[in-house]
Structure formats: C-alpha cells, structure tokens
N, C-alpha and C positions, 0 to 999 in steps of 0.2 A: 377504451382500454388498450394497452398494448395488446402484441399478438401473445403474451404469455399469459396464460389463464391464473387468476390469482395473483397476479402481482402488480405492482404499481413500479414502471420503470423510468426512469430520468436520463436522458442522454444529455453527457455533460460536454462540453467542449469550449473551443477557443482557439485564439490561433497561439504560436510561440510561446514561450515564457512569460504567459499574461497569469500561473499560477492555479490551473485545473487541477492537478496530485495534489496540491493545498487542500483544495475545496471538495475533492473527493473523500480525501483522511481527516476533512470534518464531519463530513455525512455518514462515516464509518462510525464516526465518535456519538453520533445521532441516532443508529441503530441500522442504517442500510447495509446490505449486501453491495459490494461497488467491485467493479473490474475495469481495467486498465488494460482497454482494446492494442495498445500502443505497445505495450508490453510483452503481453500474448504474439503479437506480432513475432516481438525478436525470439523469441523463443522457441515460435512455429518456423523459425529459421537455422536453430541450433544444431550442429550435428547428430545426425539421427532422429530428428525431428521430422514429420510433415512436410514442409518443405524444403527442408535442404534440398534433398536429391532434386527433384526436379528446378528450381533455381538455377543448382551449378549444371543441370544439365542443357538451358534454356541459355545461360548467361556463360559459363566455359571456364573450367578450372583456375584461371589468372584470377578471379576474385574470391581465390581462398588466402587466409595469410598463413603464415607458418604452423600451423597449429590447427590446419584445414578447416579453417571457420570459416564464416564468410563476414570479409571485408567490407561492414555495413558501408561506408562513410564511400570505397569505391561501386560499391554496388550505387549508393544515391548521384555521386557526378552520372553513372550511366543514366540512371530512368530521369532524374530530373533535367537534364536536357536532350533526353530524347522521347515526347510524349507515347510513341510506337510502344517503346520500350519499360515503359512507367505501366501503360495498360498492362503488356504480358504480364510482368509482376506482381498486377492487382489481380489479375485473371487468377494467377495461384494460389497468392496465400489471402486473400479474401472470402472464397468460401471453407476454407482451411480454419482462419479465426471465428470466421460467423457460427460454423458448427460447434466450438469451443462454446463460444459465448451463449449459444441457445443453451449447450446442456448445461453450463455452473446459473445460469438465469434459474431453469425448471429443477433444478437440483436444489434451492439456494431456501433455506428455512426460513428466513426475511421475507417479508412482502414488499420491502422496498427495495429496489436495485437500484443500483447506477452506473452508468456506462458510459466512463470517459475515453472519446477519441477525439483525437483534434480532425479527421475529418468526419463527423460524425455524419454531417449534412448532407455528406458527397457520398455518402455508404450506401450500405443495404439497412442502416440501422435509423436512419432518418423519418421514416413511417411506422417505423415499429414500437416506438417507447411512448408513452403519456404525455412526457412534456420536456421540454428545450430546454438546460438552462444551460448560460452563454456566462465564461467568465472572461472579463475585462482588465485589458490596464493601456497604459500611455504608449507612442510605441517608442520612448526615452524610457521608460522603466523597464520593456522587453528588452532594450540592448542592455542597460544596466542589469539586470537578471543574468541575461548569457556570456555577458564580458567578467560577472564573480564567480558565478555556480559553475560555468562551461569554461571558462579560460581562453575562448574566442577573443580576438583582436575587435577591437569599436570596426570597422570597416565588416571583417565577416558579419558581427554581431547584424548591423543594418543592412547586409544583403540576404539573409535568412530573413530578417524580420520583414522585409521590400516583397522578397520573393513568394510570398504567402497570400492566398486570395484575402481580399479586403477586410478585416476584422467587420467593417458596417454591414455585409453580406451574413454575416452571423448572429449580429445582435436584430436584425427585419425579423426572423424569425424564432428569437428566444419567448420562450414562456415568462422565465426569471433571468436579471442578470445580474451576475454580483461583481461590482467594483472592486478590482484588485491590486488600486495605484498607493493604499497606503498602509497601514502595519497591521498587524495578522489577526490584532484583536478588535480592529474593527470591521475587520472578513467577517471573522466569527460570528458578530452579532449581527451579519447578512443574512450567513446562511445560516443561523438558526431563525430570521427571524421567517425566511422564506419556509427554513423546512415546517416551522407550525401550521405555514397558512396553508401550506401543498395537504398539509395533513388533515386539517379543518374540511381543505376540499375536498378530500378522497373522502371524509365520512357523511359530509352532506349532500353526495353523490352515491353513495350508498356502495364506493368502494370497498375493497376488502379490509379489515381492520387496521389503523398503521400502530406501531409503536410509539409509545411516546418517548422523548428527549431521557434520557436514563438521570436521576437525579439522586436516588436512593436505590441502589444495585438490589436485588434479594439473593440469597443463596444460589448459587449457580446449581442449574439441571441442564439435562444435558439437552434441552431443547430451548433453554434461555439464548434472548440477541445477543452476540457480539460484546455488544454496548451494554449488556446488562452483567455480567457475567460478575461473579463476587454477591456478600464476601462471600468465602469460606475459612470457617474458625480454625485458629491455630491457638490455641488457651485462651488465652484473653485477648488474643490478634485477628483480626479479619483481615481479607484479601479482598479488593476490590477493584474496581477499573477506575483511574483517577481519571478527572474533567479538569477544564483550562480552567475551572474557581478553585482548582486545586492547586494553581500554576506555582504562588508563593512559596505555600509550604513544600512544596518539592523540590525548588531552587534550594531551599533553607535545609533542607535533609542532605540534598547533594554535596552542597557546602559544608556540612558538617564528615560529610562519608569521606570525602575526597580533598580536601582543602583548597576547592577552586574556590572562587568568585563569582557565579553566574548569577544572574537576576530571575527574577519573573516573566520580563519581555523576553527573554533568552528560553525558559521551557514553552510559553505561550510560540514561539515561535518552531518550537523541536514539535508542537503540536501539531505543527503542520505534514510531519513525515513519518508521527510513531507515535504509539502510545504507553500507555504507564500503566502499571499494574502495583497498588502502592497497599503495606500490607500495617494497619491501624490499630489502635489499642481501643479502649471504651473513650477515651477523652481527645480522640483524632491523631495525636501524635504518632508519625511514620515512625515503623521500626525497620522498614526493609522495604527497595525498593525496584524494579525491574523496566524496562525502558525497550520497548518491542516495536514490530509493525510483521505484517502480512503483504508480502508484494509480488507477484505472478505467483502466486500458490506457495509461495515458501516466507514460512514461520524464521526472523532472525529476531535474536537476544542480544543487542549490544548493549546493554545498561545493565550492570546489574550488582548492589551496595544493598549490605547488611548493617545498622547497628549494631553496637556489642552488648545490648540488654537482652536480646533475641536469643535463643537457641537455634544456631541456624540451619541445623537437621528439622526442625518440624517446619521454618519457616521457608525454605527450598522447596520442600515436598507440597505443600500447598500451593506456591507462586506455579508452580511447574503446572501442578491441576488444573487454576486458572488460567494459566498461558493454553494449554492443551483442550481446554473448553473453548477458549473463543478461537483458537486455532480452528479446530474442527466446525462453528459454524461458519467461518470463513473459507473453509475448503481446502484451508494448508494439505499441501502434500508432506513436506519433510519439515523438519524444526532443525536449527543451527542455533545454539547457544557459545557466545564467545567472553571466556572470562579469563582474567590477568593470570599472567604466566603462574604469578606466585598467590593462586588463591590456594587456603588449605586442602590439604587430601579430602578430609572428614566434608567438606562441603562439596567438591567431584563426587564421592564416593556415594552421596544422596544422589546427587541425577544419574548417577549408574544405577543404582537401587531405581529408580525410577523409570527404565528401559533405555538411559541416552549411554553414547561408547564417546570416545574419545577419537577423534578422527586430525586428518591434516587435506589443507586442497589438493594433493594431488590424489589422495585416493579415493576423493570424491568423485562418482564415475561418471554420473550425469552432468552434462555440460552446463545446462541451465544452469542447475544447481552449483556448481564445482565455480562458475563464475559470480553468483552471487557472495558466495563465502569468500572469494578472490576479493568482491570491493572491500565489504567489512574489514580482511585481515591489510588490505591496504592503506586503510584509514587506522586501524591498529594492529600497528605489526606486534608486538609484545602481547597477543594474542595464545591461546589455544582452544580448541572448537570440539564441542560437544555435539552430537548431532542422534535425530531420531527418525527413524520414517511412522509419518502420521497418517496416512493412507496410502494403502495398495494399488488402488487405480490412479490414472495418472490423467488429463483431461486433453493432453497433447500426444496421442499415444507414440513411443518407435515406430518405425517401419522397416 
C-alpha cells in the first residue's frame, strides 16, 4: 500500500507531450482524486507563494520579469545546463510540493488518487504510490503535440523532446501503460480498461473499497465522488455529470446553442481537459449545459448554453450546486465563471443570488488565480467573470 493510510494511489507520468493531463482528466472522470505535481510546482513559485522568496533569493532578482514573477522559461536555461544549479532548485521547492501533495492526498474523500509528474521516478513520490502507470507515444507525435499546442519551432520541439531521460527508462518500470499515439477515444478505452482491472485488484487484495466507473449518477450528497455528482432535480430536469457516451448528443446541443459545427470527435477530445455538467429531462434530451475542469485548485466555467425551453433561473441555480459539489470534493479553492459579454441580467443576477460577484483580472489579487482567469479571458476576450471563494484554507499557504 502506499504511505497514505486508506488510499490506493497511482503515480502517473511520462516524458513530454506523450498526453499524461489527458489520462489524468480520464481518471478524474472514473472517480479519482488526481493532482498535477507539475502544476503545484508553478504555483509554489508565484509571488507570495512558498517559494518565491527564497528562489529570487538563491537565483537574484534578473529572473523576475516586469510584473516580478518569476521568469520560468529563464529560470529553466539556468538549472537545465547547470546540474549545481537544477539541484538547489529541487532542494526548494521539492519539499515545498511534497508537503502540498501529502496534505490534499490525506484530505482527499476518494480512495483513489493520482499523481501526475513527469519526474515522478526521479522524486520523493517514486516508493510512495501503489502503482506506476507510464503514458506513451512516438517521439514524432511528442514534437507534433508541441509544435500545435506549444507554438515551438520543429527544431525546439526535438530538442526538448532529445533532452529528456529516455522514455524506455519509464516504461521498465510501469505497472500499466497506455498508449497515446492515436485518438482520444481509444485512450479512453485504455484507461478505463486499466482502471477496472486496478480496481478488481485492490478488492481482491482486500484493498480499501474503490469506486466504480459512474454510469448512473444518484443525487448528489455532499460526500458523493467527483465522478458521481448529479442529478439534481430542477422540475422535470436533472443535473448530471456527463461521460464520453455522451459525447454525441453534447456536440448536438452545442450546435443547436451556438451555431457552430463541432462533432463528437471534437467533445470526445475537450474530454480530455474538462468536463460537462449537462442538465436532462425524463427522455435524455439536454436542456442546458456547462463545460468546466479543476486545475491547481481552481474551479473555471468556460462553457456555459442554455436552451430556450428552460427557465434559466432554476436551471443556473442547480448547474452551480453541482459545479460546487464536485468542486469541493476536488478541493477547488476559488470558482471563476466566464460568460458572454451579452448574457441577460436575470441569468448573472442568479449566480449573484448564489454567493458569485462579478470581478475583472486585474482585481483579482492572488496571482495563481489572477493568471488562470488571464488564460481563459485570453482565449475569450468578449468575456466577463463571475467569481467565488470555495474554501478558506489555501494548500500553498503566503508567507
């Protein structure tokens, strides 16, 4: 068993853009607790964070940029060719993350955890989890990954990808490994087929009980998984967590909400970075629908289409409930909701009613935060942002 009493934990890893946040926001979708050691990272780097101070004080104010952050991209030319210098930096925020990661592991109402870092092996977390699983792909599909998603030149792209200890060093000692060279839906049916048999093993091992695969949601309580969460009645509408066999008719609602074109393979693939919270009559058809994920502890809402059969005053207030249920068993600190400039008053004026204010990035104070809401409104500028704090304690404390 791992070192955490009661839980069954998975260290996830992989080298580059071989697609470990895929396979992690599967397993979330499966019912796991999952954190993203990588992530935690930068964050225990953020102004007023943990390790700021002591970094710029080790490394020397030239690797702040305007806006006294710290200049990841020059901070990595420093430690990655100089190993001296690579060590101090682990020496810091290494037991900095590990302490993070103990308490949201022994915090975490899941029995299953996951724990994706890309050095997982080379950590403190290497003997401490259950089992290995190693995600894979070609290292032509890693460069192609970081030359779309990253906007790296082909040359960068294969000197990151060069520069990384040997992918075959990872897969010697995987428990599971899932092949990640071709399209998203048949990941999918990797790792669920892995997650059963992990799960068969933990109980014929007389593990602690797992969760099974959510296929039929029950009412959300406030101690239901992640993955379970829904429905909850709105008249004749329930609120539920939707799954990639829901992929179709989601494309097909959006299409209808928005007058794009998007398919199946297109949500099957959003599956891979967020999930859906889609709100159902008795005869399945979506009347409203929401498009979320959980990523370093903050809750963001970029999806979110009503039909016009709905009353959207009950159907808000419900979506919100079960956004805020599985928020909270994920450990979200804050929620950020971002909806079109020109949605009606009467539909803001429901998530005011519901404890959210209306905010903009620059008065968002916390830096983490203040730059997550930064990507979303850069990806939609015709934005404005609703926002909540969902817990008081924070897992990265100020100093």
């Amino acid at each position: 068993m791992s070192r955490w009493k009661d839980k069954y934990v998975i260290g996830l890893t992989g080298n580059i853009a071989v697609g470990k946040s895929v396979v992690r926001q599967m397993l979330q979708h499966l019912g796991a607790y999952t954190i993203d050691a990588d992530g935690l990272t930068h964050r225990a780097m953020s102004p007023g964070a943990p390790a700021y101070q002591p970094i710029v004080d080790t490394f020397g104010q030239f690797i702040l940029d305007g806006e006294k952050k710290i200049n990841r991209a020059m901070l990595g030319n420093i430690v990655f060719s100089q190993p001296a210098a690579l060590t101090k930096l682990e020496s810091i925020v290494h037991p900095i993350v590990g302490q993070a990661i103990s308490a949201l592991v022994s915090r975490a109402t899941q029995q299953v955890v996951v724990i994706e870092a890309i050095k997982l092996l080379e950590g403190q977390f290497a003997d401490a989890v259950d089992a290995i699983w190693v995600v894979n792909a070609t290292p032509d599909t890693q460069v192609k990954r970081l030359v779309e998603k990253r906007k790296l030149s082909e040359a960068d792209a294969r000197l990151r990808v060069n520069a990384q200890n040997a992918q075959t060093d990872k897969l010697a000692k995987a428990t599971v490994v899932i092949d990640n060279d071709g399209n998203v839906e048949e990941t999918w049916k990797q790792v669920q087929a892995a997650w059963t048999k992990a799960m068969k093993s933990m109980q014929a091992g007389a593990a602690p009980s797992a969760p099974a695969a959510p296929s039929a949601p029950a009412k959300p309580a406030p101690t239901a998984p992640a993955a379970q969460a829904g429905p909850s009645a709105v008249g004749e509408v329930t609120v539920r967590r939707g799954m990639p066999n829901n992929a179709e008719a989601i494309a097909a609602f959006v299409n209808r909400a928005t007058g794009k074109t998007i398919n199946r393979m297109d949500i099957m693939m959003a599956f891979g970075n967020k999930s859906y919270l889609i709100a159902q009559d008795q005869q399945d058809t979506i009347h409203a629908l929401v498009g979320w994920q959980v990523e370093n502890l903050i809750t963001r809402v970029d999806e979110f289409y009503i039909g016009d059969r709905v009353q959207p005053e009950a159907v808000v207030s419900s979506l919100v409930e079960a956004i805020e249920l599985a928020s909270k068993d994920l450990q979200s600190e804050v929620g950020f909701i971002f909806l079109p400039l020109n949605t009606p008053q009467s539909t803001i004026d429901t998530f005011v009613k519901s404890g959210y204010s209306q905010t903009t990035v620059d008065q968002i104070k916390i830096p983490a935060w203040r730059e997550s809401a930064q990507e979303i409104m850069s990806q939609k500028p015709e934005s404005q942002i609703l926002t909540k704090r969902l817990r008081e304690d924070r897992v990265l404390k100020p100093i």
